[in-house]
C-alpha positions in Angstrom: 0.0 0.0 0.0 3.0 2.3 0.0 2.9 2.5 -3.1 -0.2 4.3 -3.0 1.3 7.3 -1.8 4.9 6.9 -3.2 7.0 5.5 -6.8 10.0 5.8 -6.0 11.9 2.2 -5.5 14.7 4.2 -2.7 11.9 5.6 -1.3 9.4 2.2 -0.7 13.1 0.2 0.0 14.1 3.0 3.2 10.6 2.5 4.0 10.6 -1.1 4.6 13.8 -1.5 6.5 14.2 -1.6 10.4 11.4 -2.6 13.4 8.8 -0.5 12.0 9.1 -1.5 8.4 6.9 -4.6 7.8 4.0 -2.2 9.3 4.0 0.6 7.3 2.2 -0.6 4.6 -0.8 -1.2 6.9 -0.3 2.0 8.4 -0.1 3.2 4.9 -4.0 2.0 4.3 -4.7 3.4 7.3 -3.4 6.7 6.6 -5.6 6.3 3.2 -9.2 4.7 4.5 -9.0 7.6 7.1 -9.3 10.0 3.8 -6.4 11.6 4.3 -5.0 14.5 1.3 -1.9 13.4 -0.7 0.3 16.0 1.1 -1.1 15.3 4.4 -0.4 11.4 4.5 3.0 11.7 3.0 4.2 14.5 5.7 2.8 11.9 8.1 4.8 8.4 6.5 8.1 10.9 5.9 8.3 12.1 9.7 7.6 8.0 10.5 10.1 7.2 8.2 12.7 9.4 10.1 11.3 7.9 13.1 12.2 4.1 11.9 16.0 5.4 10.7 16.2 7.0 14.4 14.8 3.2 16.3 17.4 1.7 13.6 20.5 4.2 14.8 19.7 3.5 18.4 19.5 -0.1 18.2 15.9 -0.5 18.6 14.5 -4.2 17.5 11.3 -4.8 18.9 8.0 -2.6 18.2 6.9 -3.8 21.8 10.2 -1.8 23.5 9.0 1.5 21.7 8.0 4.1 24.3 7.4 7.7 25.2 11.1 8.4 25.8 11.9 7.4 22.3 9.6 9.9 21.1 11.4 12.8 23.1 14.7 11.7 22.4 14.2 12.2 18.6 11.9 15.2 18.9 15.1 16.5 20.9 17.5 16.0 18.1 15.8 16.3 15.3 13.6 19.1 16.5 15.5 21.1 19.3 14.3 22.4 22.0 13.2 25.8 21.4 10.3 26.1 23.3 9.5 30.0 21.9 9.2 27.7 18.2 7.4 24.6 19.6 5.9 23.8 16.1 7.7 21.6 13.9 7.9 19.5 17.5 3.9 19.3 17.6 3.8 18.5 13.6 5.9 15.1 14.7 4.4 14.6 18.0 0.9 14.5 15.9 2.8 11.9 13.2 3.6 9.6 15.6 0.2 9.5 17.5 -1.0 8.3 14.3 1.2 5.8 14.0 1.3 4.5 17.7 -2.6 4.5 17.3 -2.4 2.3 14.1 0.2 0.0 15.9 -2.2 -0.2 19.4 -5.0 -1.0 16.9 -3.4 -4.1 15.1 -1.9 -5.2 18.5 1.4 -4.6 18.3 2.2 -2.2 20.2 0.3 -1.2 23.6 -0.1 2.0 24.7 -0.6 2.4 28.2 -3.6 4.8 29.4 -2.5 8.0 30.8 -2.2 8.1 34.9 -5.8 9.9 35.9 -3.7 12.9 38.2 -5.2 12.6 41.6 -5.5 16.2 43.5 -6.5 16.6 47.0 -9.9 17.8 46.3 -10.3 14.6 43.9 -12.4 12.8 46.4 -15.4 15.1 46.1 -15.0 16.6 43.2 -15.0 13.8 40.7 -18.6 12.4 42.3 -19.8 15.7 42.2 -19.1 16.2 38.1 -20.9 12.6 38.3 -23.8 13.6 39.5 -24.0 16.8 36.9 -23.5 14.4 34.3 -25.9 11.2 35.9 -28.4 12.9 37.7 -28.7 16.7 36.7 -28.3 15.7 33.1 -25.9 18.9 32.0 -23.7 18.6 28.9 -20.3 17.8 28.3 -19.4 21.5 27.3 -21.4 22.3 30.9 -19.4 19.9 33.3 -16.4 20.8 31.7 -16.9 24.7 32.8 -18.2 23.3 36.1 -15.1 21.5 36.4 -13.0 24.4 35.5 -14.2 26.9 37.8 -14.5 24.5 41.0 -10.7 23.1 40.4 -9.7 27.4 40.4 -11.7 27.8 43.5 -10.5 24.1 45.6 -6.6 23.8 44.2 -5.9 26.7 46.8 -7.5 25.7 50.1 -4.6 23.1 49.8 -5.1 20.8 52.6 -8.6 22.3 53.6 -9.6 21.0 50.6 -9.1 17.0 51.7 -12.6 15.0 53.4 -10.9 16.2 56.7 -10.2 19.4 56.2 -13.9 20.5 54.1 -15.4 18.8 57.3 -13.3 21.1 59.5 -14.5 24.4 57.9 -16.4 27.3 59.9 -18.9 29.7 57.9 -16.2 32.6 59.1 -13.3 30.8 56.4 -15.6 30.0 54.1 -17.1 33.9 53.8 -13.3 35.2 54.2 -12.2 32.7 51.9 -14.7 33.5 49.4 -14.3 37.6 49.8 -10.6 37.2 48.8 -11.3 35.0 46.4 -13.7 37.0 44.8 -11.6 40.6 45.1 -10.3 42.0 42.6 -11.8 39.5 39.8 -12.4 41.2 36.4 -14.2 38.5 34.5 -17.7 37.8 34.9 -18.2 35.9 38.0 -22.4 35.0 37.6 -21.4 31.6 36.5 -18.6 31.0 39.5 -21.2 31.8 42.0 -23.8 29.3 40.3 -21.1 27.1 40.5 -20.1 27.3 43.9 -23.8 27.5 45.6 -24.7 24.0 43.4 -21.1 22.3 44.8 -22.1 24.0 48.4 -25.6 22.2 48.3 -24.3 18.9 47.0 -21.3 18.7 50.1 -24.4 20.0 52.2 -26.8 17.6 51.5 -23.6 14.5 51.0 -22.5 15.7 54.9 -19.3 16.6 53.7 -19.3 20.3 55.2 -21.0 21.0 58.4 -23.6 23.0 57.2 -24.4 24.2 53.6 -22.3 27.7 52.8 -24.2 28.1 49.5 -26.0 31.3 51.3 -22.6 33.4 52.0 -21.6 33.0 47.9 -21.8 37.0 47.3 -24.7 37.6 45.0 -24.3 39.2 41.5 -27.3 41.8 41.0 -28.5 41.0 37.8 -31.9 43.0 36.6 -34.0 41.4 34.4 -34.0 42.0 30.6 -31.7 45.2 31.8 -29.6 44.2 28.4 -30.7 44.9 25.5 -29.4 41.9 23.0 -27.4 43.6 19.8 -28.3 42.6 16.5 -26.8 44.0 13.1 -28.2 45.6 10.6 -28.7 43.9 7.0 -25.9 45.7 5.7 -23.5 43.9 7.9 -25.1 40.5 7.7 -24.4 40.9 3.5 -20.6 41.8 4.6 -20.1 38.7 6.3 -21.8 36.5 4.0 -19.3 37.8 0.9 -16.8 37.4 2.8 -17.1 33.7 2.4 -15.2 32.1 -0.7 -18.1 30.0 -1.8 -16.1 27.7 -4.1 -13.7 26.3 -2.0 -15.0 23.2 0.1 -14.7 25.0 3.3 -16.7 28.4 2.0 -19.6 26.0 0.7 -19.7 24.7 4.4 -19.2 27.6 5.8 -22.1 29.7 4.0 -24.6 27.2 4.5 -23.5 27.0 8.0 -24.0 31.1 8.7 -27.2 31.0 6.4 -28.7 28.5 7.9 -27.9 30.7 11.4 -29.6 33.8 10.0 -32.2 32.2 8.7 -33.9 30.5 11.6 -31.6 32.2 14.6 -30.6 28.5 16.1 -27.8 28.4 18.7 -24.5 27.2 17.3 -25.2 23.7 19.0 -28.0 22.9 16.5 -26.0 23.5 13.9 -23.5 21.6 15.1 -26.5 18.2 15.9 -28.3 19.1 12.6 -28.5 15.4 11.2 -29.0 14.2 7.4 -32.3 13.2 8.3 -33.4 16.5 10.1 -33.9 17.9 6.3 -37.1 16.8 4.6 -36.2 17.6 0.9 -39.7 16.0 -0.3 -42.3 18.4 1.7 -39.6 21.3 1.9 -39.1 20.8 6.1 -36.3 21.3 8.3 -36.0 19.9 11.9 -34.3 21.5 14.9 -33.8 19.4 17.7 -34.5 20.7 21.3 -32.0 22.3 23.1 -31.7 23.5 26.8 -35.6 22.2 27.8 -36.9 23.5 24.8 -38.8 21.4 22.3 -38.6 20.4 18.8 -39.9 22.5 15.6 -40.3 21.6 12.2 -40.1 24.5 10.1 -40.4 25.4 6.3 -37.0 24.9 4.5 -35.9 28.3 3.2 -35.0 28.3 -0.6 -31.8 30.2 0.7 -30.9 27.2 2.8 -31.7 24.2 1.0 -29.9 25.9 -2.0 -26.6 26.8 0.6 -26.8 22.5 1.5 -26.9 21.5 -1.7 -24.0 23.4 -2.8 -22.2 22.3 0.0 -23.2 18.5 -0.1 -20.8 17.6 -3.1 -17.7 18.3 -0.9 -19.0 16.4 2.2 -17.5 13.2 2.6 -20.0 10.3 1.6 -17.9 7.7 3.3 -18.0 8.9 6.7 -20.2 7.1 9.1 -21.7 10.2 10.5 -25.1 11.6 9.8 -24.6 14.8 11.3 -25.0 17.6 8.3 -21.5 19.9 8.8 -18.2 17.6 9.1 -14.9 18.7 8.9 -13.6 19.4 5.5 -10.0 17.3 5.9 -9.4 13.8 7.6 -10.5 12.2 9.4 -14.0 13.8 9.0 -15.8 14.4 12.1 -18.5 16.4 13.2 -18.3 19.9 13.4 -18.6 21.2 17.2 -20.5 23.6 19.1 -17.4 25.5 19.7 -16.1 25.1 15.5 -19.7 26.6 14.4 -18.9 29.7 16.6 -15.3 30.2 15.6 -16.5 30.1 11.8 -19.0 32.8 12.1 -16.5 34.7 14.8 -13.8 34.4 11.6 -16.4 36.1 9.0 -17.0 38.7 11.1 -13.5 39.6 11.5 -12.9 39.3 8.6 -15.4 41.2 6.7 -14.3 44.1 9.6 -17.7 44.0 11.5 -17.1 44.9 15.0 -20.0 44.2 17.5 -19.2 43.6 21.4 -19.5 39.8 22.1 -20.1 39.4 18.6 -20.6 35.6 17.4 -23.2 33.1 17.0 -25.4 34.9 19.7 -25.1 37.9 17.7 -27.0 36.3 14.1 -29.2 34.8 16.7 -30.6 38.0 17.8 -30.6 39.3 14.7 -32.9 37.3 13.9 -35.1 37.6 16.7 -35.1 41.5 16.6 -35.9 41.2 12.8 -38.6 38.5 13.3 -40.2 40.8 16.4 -40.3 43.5 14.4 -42.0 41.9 11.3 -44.9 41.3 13.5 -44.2 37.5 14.0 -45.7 36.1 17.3 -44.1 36.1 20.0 -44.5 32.5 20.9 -43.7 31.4 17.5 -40.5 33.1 18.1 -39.8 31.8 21.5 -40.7 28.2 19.6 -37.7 28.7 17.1 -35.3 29.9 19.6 -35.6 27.3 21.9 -36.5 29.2 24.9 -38.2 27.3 27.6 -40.0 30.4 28.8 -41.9 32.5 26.8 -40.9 35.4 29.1 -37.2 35.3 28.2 -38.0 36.3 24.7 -39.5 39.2 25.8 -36.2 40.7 26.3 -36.5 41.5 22.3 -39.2 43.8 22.6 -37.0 46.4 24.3 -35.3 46.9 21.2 -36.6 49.8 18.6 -39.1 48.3 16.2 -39.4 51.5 14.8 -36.4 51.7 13.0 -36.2 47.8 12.6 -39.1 47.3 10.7 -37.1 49.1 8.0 -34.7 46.0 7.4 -36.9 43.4 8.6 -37.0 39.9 6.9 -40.3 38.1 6.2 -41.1 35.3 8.9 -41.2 32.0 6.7 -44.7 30.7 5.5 -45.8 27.6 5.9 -44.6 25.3 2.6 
């Protein structure tokens, strides 16, 4: 299978020398079936290559004795160790977890599971992130920014932080604790103090503290609908859509991705789930999924759209075994994320030099509830499309000026 990717006889000969060379036409075919470009696989098989010649040099003759240190030791020579220009060491690093993955999956080589790093606060914290994934049902992207925020507030209470020392803890450290903590923070802190009252409640209720703390967690006065959400104006919306290069496999994507956004004003994370099967081509449908307790709609599919999908469909890979719409354009073809979706439409902005404050997927999503509120659309139809659980929280739209609004307002789509 080398020769796939390679004609020259020196090269396929230097290839299979040494105690990686009978596997590299396997990883070859792997390297291939995972749809990788031309230029892509072959930087991969060179850097491998080198790798072999090095295991060869230092007298290495069994794939089962390969380990990390082999992997530094070369990245050392052959890359140096400037840590200001880390790159060309990542490039190999990246090479070589390919390959190691390819030799753990034909079992020849076995790569051992990275040592879980216990802290002190381990003990509590890991069966708390449990029970936010098990019982209170929260996403991935959710724990994970749980997880963050509690490890910055336990990791210095040092040995308070062990099952002896939480137990030991008097509502008097706990409120000084939490006011120097807290002093002196610049970044938004609502979500800390969410944080830290749920974690408060669970030790509470788990008898882990003596009594639950949640109550001294400094409250963040927050009016309601005091923000006004910040839209842009037609004008802008045009800016950022020509600034996608629709011929390239990645524009085609891309467009139908940010049309598809200011079309129905869906969060990023339903762009990211929409499915194959969510798009009825036959009665002219879409679906969005619920998100965040709010329930499904089927709406009409936009001409816009559905012409945006099928100019994009030709360069999405058929072989995957996916069904979500919006993959990633290069190997090994996975599903675009939540985060992706919002860092293609935060790259048109910039680039077509539209400047709005927390500017994003948020931003085309208010867009189009502004523009929708102001085309006298119902409000409930409105909070359907958005998602919103209450019907109240969309109300926060009808602070903005309809007046002027109605002047660029896009029809609400009739039933097909």
């Amino acid at each position: 299978m080398l020769e796939y990717w390679y004609k020259e006889k020196r090269t396929l000969t230097d290839f299979r020398r040494g105690v990686l060379g009978s596997y590299f036409d396997g990883f070859a075919e792997y390297l291939k079936a995972k749809g990788y470009s031309q230029g892509t696989a072959t930087g991969i098989l060179g850097k491998c290559c080198q790798f072999n010649g090095f295991l060869i040099d230092t007298g290495v003759k069994r794939c089962s004795a390969l380990n990390k240190s082999h992997i530094d030791s070369f990245l050392d020579i052959y890359c140096g160790t400037d840590v200001v220009d880390a790159y060309p060491r990542e490039v190999s690093r990246r090479a070589f977890d390919h390959l190691f993955a390819h030799l753990s999956d034909i079992g020849v080589l076995k790569v051992p599971k990275p040592k879980k790093i216990i802290h002190l606060y381990s003990w509590i914290l890991d069966p708390y992130l449990k029970h936010l994934r098990d019982e209170c049902r929260l996403s991935p992207m959710t724990i994970q920014r749980h997880q963050a925020q509690l490890t910055a507030f336990l990791a210095p209470l040092g040995r308070k932080a062990t099952r002896k020392g939480l137990k030991s803890l008097t509502a008097d450290y706990v409120e000084k604790y939490l006011k120097d903590y807290f002093t002196g923070r610049v970044r938004k802190t609502d979500g800390v103090t969410s944080s830290l009252r749920s974690f408060f409640q669970y030790a509470s209720l788990g008898k882990y503290i003596k009594s639950d703390f949640s109550g001294l967690v400094p409250t963040i006065k927050r009016y309601r609908h005091a923000s006004l959400p910040k839209g842009m104006e037609d004008s802008a919306l045009d800016l950022v859509l020509k600034a996608v290069n629709r011929e390239s496999s990645n524009g085609a994507r891309d467009y139908a991705v940010m049309i598809l956004m200011m079309a129905y004003g869906i969060r990023g994370i339903s762009v990211a789930e929409l499915l194959l099967d969510d798009i009825d081509w036959q009665n002219s449908r879409i679906r969005i999924r619920a998100q965040k307790g709010g329930k499904e709609v089927i709406l009409p599919l936009m001409d816009a759209v559905g012409e945006a999908i099928i100019q994009y469909l030709p360069h999405r890979n058929n072989k995957t075994p996916f069904r979500e719409l919006f993959l990633s354009i290069k190997a090994p073809f996975v599903p675009l994320s939540s985060v992706a979706v919002s860092a293609i439409v935060n790259n048109y902005m910039k680039k077509a030099g539209v400047k709005i404050a927390g500017g994003g997927t948020r931003t085309l999503r208010h867009s189009w509830a502004i523009r929708a509120l102001a085309s006298g659309s119902p409000i409930k139809s409105i909070a359907d499309v958005l998602g919103h659980r209450y019907i109240n929280t969309t109300f926060i739209y009808a602070k903005a000026d309809l007046k002027m609004l109605r002047e660029v307002a896009m029809p609400w789509p009739k039933k097909g």
